[in-house]
DSSP file (Angstrom, degrees, kcal/mol; ACC not computed):
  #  RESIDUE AA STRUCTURE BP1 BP2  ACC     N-H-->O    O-->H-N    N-H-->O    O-->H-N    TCO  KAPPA ALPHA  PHI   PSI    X-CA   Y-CA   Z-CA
    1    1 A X     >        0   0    0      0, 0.0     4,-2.6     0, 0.0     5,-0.2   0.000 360.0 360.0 360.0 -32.0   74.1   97.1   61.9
    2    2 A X  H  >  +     0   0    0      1,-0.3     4,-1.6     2,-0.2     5,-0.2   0.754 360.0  51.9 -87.2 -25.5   71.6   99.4   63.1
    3    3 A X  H  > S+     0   0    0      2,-0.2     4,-1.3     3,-0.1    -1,-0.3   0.939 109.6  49.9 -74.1 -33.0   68.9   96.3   63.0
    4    4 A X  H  4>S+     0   0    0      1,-0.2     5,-1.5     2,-0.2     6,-0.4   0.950 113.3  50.4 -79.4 -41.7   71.5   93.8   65.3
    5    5 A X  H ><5S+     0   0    0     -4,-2.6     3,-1.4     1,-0.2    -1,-0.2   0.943 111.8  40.3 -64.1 -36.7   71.8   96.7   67.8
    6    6 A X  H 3<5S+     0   0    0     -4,-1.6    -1,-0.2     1,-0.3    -2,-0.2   0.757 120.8  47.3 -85.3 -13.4   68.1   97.6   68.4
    7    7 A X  T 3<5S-     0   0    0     -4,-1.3    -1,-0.3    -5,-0.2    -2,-0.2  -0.046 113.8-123.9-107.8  46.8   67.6   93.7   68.4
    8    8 A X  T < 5 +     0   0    0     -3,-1.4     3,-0.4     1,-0.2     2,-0.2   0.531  61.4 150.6  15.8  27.7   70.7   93.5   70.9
    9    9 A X     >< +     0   0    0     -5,-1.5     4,-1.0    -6,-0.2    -1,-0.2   0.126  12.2 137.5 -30.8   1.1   72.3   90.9   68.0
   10   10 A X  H  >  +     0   0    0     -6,-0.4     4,-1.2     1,-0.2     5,-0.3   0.810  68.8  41.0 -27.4 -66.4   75.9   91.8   68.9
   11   11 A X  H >> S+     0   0    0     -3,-0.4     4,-4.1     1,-0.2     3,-3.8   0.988 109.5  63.1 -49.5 -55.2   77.7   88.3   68.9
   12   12 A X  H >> S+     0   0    0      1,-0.3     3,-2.4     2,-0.2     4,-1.4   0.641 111.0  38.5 -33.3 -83.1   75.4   87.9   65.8
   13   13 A X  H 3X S+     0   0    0     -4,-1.0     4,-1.5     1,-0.3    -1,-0.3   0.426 114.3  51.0 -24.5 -36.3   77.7   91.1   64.3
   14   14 A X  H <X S+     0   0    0     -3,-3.8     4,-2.2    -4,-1.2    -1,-0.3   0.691 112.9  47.6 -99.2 -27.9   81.0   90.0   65.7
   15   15 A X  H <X S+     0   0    0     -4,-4.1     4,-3.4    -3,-2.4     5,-0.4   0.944 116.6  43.8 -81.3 -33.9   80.3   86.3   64.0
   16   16 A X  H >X S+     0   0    0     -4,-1.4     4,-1.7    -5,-0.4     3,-0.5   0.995 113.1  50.1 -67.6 -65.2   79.4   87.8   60.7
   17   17 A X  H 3<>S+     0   0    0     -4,-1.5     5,-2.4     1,-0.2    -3,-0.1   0.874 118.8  39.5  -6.2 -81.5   82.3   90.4   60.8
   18   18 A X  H 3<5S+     0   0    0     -4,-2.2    -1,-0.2     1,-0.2    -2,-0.2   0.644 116.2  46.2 -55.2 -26.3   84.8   87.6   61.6
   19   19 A X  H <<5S+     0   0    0     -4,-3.4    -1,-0.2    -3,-0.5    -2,-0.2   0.685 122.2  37.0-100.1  -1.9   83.5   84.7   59.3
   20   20 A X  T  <5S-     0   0    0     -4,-1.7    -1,-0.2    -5,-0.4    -2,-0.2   0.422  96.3-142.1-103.4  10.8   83.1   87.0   56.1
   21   21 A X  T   5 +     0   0    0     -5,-0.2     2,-0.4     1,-0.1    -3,-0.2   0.937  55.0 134.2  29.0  50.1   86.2   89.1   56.9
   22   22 A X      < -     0   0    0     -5,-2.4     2,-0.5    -6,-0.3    -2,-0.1  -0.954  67.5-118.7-134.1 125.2   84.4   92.2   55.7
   23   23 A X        -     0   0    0     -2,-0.4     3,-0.1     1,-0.1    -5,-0.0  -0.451  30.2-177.3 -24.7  76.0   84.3   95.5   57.3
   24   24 A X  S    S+     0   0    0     -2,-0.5     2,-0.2     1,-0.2    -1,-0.1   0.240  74.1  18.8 -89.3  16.2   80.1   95.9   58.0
   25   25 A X  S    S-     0   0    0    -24,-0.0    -1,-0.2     4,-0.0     5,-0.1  -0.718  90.4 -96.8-172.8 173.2   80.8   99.3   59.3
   26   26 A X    >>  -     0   0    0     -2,-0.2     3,-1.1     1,-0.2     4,-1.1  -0.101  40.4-134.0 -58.8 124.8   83.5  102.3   59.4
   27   27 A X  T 34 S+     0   0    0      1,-0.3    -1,-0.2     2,-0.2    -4,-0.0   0.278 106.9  70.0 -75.7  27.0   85.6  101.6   63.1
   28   28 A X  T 3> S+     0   0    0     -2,-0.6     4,-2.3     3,-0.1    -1,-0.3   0.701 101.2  40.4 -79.1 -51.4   85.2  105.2   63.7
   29   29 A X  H <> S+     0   0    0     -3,-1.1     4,-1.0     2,-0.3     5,-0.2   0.928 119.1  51.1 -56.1 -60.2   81.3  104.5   64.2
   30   30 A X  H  < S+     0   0    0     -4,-1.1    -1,-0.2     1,-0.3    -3,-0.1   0.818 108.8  44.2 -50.2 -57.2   82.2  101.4   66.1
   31   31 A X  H >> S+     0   0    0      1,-0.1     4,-2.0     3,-0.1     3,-0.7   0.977 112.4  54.1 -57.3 -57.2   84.4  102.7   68.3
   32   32 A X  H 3X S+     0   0    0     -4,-2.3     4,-1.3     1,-0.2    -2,-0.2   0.673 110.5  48.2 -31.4 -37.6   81.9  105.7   68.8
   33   33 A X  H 3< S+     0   0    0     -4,-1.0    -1,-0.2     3,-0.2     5,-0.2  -0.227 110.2  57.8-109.6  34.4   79.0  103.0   69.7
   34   34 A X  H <4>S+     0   0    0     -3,-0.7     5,-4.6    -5,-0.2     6,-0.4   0.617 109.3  35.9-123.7 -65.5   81.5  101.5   72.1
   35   35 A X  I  <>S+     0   0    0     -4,-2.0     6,-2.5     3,-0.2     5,-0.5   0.874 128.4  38.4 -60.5 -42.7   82.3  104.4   74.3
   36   36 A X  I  X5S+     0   0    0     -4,-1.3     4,-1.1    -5,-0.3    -3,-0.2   0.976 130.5  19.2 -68.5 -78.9   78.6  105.7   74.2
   37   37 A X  I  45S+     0   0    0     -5,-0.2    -3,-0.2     2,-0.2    -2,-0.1   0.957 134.5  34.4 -48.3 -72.7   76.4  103.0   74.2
   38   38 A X  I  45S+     0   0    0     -5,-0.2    -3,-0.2     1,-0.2    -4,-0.1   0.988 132.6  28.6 -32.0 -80.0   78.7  100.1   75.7
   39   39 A X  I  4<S-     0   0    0     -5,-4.6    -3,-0.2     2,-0.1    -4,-0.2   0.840  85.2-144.1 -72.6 -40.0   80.8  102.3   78.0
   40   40 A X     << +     0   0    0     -4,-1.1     2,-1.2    -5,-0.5    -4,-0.2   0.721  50.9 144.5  66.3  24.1   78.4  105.0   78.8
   41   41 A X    >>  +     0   0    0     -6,-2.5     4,-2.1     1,-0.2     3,-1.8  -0.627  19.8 172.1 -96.6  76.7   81.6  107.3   78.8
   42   42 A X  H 3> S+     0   0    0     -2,-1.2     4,-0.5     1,-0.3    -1,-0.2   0.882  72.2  56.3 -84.1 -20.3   80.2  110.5   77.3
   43   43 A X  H 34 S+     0   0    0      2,-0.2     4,-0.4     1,-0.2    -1,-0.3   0.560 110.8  39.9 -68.0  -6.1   83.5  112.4   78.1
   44   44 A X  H <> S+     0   0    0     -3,-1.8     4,-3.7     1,-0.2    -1,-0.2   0.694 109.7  57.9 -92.3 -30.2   85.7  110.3   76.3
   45   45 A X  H  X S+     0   0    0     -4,-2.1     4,-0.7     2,-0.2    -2,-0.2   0.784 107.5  48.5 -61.7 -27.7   83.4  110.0   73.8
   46   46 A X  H  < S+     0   0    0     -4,-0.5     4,-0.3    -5,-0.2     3,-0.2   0.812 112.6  49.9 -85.8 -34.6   83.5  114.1   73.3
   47   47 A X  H  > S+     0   0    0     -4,-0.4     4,-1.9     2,-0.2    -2,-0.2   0.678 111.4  49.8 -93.7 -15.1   87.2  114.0   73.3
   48   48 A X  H  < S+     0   0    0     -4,-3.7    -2,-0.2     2,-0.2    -1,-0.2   0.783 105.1  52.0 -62.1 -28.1   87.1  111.4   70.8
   49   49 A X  T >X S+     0   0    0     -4,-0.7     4,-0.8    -3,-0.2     3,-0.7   0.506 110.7  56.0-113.8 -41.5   84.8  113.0   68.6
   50   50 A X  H >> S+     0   0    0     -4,-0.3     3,-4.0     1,-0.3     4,-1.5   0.988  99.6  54.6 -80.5 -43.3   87.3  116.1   68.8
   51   51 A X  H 3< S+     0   0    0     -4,-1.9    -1,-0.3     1,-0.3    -2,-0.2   0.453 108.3  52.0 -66.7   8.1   90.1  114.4   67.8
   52   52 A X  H <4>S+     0   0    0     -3,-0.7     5,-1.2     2,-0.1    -1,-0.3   0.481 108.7  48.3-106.3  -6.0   88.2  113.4   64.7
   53   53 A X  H XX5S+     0   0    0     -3,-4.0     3,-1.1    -4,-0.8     4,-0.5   0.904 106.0  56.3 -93.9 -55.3   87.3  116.6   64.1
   54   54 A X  T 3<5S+     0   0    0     -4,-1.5    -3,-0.2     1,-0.3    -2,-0.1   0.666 105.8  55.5 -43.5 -32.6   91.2  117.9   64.6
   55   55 A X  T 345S-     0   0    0     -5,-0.4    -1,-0.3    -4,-0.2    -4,-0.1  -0.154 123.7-105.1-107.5  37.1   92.4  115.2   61.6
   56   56 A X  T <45S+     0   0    0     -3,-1.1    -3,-0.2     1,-0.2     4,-0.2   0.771  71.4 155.9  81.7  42.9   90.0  116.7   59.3
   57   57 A X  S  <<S+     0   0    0     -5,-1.2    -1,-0.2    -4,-0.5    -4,-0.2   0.442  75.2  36.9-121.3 -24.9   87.5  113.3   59.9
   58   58 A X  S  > S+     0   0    0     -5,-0.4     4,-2.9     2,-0.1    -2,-0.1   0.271  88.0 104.8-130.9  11.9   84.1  115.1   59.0
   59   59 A X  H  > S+     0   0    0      1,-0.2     4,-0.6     2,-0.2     3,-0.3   0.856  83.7  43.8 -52.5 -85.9   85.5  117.4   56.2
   60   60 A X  H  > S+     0   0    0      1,-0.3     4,-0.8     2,-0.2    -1,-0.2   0.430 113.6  45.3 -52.2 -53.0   84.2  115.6   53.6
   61   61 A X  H >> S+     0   0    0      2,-0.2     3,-3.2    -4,-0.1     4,-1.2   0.993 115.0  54.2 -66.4 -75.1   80.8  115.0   55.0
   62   62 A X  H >< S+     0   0    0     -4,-2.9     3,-3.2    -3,-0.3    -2,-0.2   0.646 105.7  47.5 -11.7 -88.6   80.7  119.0   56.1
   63   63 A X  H 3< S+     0   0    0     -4,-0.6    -1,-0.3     1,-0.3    -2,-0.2   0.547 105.9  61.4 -65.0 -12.2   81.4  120.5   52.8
   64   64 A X  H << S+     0   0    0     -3,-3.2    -1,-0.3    -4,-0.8    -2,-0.2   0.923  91.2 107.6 -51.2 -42.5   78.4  117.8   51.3
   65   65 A X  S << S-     0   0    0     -3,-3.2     2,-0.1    -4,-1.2     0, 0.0  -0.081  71.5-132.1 -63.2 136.0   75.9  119.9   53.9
   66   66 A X        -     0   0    0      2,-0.0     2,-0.8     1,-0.0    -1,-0.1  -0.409  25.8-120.3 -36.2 136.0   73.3  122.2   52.8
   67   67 A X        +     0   0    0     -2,-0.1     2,-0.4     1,-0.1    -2,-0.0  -0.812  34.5 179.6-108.8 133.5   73.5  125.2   54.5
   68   68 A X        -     0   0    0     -2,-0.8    -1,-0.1     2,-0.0    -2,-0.0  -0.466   8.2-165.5 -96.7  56.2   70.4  125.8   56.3
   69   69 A X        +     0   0    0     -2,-0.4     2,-0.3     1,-0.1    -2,-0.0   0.115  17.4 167.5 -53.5 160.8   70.0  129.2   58.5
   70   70 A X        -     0   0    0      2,-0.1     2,-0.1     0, 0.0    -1,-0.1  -0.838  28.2-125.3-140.5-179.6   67.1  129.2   60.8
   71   71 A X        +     0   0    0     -2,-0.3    -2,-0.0     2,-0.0     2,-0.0  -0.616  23.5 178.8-110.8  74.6   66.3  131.5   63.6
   72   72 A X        -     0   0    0     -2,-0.1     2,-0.7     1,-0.1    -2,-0.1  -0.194  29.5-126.6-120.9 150.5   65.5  130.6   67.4
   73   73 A X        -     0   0    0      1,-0.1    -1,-0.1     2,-0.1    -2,-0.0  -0.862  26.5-174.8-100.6 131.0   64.8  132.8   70.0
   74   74 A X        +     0   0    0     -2,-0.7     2,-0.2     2,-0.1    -1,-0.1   0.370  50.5  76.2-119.8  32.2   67.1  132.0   72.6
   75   75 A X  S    S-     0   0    0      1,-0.1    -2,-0.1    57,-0.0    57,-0.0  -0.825  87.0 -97.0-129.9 163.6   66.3  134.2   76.0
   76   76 A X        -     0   0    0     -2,-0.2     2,-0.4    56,-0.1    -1,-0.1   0.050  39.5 -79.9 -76.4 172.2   63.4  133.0   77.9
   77   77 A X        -     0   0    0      2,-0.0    -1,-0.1    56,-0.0     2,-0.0  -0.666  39.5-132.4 -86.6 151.6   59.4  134.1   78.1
   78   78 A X        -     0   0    0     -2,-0.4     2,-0.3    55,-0.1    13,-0.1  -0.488  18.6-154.1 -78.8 157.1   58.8  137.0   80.2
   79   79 A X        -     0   0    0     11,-0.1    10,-0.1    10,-0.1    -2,-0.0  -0.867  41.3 -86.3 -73.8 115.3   55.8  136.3   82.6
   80   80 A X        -     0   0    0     -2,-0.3     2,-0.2     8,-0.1    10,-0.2   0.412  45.0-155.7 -14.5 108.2   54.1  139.3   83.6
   81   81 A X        -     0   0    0      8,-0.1     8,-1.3    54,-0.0     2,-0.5  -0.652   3.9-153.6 -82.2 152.7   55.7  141.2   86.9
   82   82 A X  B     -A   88   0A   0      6,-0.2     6,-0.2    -2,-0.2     2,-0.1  -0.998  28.7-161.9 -95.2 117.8   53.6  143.5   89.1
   83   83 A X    >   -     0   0    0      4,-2.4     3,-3.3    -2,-0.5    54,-0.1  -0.266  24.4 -81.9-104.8-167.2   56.0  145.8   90.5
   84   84 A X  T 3  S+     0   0    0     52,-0.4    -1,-0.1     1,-0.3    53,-0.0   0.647 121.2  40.1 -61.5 -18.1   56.3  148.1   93.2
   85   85 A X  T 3  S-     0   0    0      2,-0.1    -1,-0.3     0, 0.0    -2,-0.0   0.247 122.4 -99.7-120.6  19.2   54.8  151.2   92.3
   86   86 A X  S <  S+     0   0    0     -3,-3.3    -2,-0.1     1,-0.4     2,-0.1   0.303  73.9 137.7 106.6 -28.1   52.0  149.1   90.6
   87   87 A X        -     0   0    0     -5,-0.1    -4,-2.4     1,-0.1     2,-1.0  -0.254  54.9-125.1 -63.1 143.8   52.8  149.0   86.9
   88   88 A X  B     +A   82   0A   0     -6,-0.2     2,-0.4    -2,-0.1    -6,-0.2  -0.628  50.9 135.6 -97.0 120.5   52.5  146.1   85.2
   89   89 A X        -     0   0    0     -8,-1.3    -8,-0.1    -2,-1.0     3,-0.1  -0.975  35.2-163.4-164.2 149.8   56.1  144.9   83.2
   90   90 A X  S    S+     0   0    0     -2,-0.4    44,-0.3     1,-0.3     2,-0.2   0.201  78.3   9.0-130.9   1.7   57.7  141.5   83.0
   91   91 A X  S    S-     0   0    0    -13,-0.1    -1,-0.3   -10,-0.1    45,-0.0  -0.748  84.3 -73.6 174.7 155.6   60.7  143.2   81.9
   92   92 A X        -     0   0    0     -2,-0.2     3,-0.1    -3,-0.1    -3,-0.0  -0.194  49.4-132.9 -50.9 128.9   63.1  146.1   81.1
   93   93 A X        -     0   0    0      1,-0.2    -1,-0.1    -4,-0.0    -4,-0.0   0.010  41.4 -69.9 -92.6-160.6   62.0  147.9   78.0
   94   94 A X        +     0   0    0     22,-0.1     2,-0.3     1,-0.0    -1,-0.2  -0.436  68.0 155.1 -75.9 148.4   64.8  148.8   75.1
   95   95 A X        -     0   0    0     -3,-0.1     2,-0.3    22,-0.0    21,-0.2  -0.997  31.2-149.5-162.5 162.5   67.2  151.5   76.2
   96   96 A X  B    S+B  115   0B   0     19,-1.5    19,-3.2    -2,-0.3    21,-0.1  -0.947  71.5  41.3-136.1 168.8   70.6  152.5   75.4
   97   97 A X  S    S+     0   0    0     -2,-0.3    17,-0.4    17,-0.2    -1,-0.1   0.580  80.2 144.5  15.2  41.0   73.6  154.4   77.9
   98   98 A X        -     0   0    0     15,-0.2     2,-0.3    -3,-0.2    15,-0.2   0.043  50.2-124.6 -68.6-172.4   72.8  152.1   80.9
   99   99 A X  B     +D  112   0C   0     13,-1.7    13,-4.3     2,-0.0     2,-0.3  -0.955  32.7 171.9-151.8 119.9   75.1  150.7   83.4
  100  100 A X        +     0   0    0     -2,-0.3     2,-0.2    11,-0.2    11,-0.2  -0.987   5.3 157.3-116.2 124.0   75.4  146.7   84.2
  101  101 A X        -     0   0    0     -2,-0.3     9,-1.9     9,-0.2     2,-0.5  -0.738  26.5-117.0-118.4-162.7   77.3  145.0   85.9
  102  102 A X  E     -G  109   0D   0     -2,-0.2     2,-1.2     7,-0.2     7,-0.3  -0.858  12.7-155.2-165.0 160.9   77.3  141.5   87.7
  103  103 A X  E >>> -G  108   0D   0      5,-1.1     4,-3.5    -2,-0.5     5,-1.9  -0.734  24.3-166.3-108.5  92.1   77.6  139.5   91.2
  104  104 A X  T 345S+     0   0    0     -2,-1.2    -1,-0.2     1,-0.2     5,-0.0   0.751  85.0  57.0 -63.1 -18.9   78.9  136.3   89.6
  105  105 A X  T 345S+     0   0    0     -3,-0.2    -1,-0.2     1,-0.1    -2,-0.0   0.871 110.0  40.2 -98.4  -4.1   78.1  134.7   93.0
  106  106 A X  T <45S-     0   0    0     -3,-0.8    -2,-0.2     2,-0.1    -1,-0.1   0.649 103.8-133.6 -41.9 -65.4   74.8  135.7   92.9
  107  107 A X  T  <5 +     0   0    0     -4,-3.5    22,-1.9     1,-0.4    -3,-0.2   0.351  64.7 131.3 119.0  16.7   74.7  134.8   89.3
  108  108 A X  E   < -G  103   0D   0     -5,-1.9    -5,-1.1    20,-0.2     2,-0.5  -0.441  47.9-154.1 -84.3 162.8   72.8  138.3   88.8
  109  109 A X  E     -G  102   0D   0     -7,-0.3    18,-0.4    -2,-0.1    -7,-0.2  -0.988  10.7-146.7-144.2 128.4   73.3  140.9   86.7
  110  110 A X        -     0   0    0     -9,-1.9     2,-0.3    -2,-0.5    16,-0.2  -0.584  12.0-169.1-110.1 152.5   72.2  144.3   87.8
  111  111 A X  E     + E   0 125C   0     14,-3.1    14,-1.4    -2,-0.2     2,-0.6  -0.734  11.2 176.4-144.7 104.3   70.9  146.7   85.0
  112  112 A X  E     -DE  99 124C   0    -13,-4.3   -13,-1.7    -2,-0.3    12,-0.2  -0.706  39.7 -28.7-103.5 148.7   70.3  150.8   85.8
  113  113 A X        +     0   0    0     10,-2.8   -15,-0.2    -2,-0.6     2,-0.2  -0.134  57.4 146.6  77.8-151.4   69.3  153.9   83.8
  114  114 A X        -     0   0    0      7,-0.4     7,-1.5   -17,-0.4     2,-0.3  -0.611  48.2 -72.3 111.1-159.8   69.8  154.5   80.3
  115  115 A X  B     -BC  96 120B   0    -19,-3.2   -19,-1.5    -2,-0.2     5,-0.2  -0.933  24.5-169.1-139.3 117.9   67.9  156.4   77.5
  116  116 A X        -     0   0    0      3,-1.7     4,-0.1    -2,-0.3   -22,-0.1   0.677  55.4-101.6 -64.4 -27.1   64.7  155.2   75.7
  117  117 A X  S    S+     0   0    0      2,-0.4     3,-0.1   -21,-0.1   -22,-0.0   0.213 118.0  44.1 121.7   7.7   64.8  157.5   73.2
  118  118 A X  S    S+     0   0    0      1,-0.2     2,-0.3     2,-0.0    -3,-0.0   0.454 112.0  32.2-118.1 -81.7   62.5  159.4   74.7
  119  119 A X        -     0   0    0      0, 0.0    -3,-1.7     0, 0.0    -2,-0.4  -0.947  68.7-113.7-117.3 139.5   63.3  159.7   78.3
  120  120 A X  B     -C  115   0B   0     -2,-0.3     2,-0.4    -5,-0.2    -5,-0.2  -0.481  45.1-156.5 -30.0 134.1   66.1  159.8   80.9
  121  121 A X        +     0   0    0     -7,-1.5    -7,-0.4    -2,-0.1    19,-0.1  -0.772  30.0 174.1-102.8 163.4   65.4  156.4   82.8
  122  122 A X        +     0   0    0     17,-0.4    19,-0.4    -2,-0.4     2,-0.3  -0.224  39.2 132.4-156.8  56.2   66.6  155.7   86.5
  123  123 A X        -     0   0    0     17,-0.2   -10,-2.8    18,-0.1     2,-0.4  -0.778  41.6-158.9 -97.3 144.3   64.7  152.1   86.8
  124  124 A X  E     +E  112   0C   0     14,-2.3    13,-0.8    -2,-0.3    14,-0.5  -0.930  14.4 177.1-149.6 149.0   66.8  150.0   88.0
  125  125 A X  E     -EF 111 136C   0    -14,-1.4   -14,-3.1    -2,-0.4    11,-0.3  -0.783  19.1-135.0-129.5 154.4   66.9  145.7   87.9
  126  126 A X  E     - F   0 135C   0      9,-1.4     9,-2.4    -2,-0.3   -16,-0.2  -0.724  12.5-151.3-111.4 168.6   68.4  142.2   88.5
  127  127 A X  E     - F   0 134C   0    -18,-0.4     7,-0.3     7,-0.2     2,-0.2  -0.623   4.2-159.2-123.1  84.8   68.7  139.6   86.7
  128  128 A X  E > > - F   0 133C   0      5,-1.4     5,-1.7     1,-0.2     3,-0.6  -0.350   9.7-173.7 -87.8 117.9   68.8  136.0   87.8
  129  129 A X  G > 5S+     0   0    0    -22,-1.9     3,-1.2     1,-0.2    -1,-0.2   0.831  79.5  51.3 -73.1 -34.1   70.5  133.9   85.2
  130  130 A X  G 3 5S+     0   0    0      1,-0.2    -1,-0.2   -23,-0.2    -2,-0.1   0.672 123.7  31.4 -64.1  -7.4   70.0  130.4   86.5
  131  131 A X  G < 5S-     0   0    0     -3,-0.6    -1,-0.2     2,-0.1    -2,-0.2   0.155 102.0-135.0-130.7   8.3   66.0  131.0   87.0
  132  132 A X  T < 5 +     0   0    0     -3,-1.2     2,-0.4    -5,-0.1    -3,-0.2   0.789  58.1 134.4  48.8  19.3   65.7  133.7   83.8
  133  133 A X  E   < -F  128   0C   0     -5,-1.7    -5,-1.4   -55,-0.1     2,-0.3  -0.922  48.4-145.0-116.9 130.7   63.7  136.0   85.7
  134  134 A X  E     -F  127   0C   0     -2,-0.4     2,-0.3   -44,-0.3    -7,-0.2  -0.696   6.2-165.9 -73.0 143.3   63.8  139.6   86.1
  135  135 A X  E     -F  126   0C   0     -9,-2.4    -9,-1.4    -2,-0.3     2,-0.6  -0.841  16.7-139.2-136.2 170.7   63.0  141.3   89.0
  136  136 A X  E     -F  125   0C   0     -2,-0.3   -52,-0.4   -11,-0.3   -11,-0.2  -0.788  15.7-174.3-141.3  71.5   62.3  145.3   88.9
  137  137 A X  S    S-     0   0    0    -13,-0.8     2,-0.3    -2,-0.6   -12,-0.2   0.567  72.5 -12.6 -51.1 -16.8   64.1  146.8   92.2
  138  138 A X        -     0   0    0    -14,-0.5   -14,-2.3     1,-0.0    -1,-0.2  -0.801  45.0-146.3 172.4 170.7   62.6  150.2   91.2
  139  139 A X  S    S+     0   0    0      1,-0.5     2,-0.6    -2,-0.3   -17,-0.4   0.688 100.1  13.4-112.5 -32.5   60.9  152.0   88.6
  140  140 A X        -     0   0    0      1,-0.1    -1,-0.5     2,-0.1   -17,-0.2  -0.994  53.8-179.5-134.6 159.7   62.5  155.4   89.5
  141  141 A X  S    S+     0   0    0     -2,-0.6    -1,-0.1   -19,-0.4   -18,-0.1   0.115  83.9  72.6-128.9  17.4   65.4  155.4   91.8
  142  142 A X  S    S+     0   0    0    -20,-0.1    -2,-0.1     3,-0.0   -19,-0.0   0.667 101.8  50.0-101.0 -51.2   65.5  159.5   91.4
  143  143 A X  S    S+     0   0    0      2,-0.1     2,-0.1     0, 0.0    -2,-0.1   0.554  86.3 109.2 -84.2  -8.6   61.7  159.2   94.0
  144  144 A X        -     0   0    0      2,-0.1     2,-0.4     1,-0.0    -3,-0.1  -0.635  66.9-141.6 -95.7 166.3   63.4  156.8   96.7
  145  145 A X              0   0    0      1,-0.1    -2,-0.1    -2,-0.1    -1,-0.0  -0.765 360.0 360.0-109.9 135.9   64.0  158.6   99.9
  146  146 A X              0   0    0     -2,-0.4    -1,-0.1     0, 0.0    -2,-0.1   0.450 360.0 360.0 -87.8 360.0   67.5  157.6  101.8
């Protein structure tokens, strides 16, 4: 099947189908290559694909699967900030008892304080989640003058 498609053979498929009356592939797949490919319909195609998952459609196949863990890092690379008082940091180091919140219409996330394990912090940062960058609003917020 997979040769008739990449050589756009369809009719070929649909006369071979009909004149051997034999099933050359499962009409879940078909249907699947119908909505994607054919249709370009990738939302139907998603809700299709659930309801095949909901009747238990890929059980079989699953429990076959190896399981394979891997590990990905999934927040972005820092690039090196120069901030305000001159220090070089591309981002907030490890800390614990901060305070975040966030200005969902911003899409920012604000991050102050904490404990390094070390020191009291009072640095305080955004975060822009659509661009992945940090930006370093101050390094001590104890030294700014009101």
């Amino acid at each position: 099947m997979k040769h008739l498609r990449d050589h756009n053979y369809i009719e070929a498929f649909d006369s071979l189908q009909k004149k051997t009356k034999i099933q050359l592939e499962d009409p879940l797949i078909t249907e699947l290559y119908n909505l994607l490919v054919i249709n370009g319909d990738y939302e139907e195609a998603e809700t299709y694909l659930e309801r095949c998952a909901k009747n238990n459609l890929f059980s079989e196949f699953i429990s076959q699967q190896d399981y394979k863990a891997s590990w990905l890092p999934l927040g972005p690379e820092y690039p090196e900030v120069i901030c305000g008082d001159g220090v070089s940091q591309s981002r907030p180091g490890m800390r614990g008892g901060h305070q975040m919140c966030m200005d969902p219409h911003s899409e920012t996330i604000y991050l102050f304080g904490g404990w390094d394990g070390n020191h009291d912090l009072a640095d305080f940062w955004a975060y822009h989640i659509p661009t992945s960058k940090w930006t370093q609003i101050s390094s001590n917020t104890e030294q700014e003058v009101s």
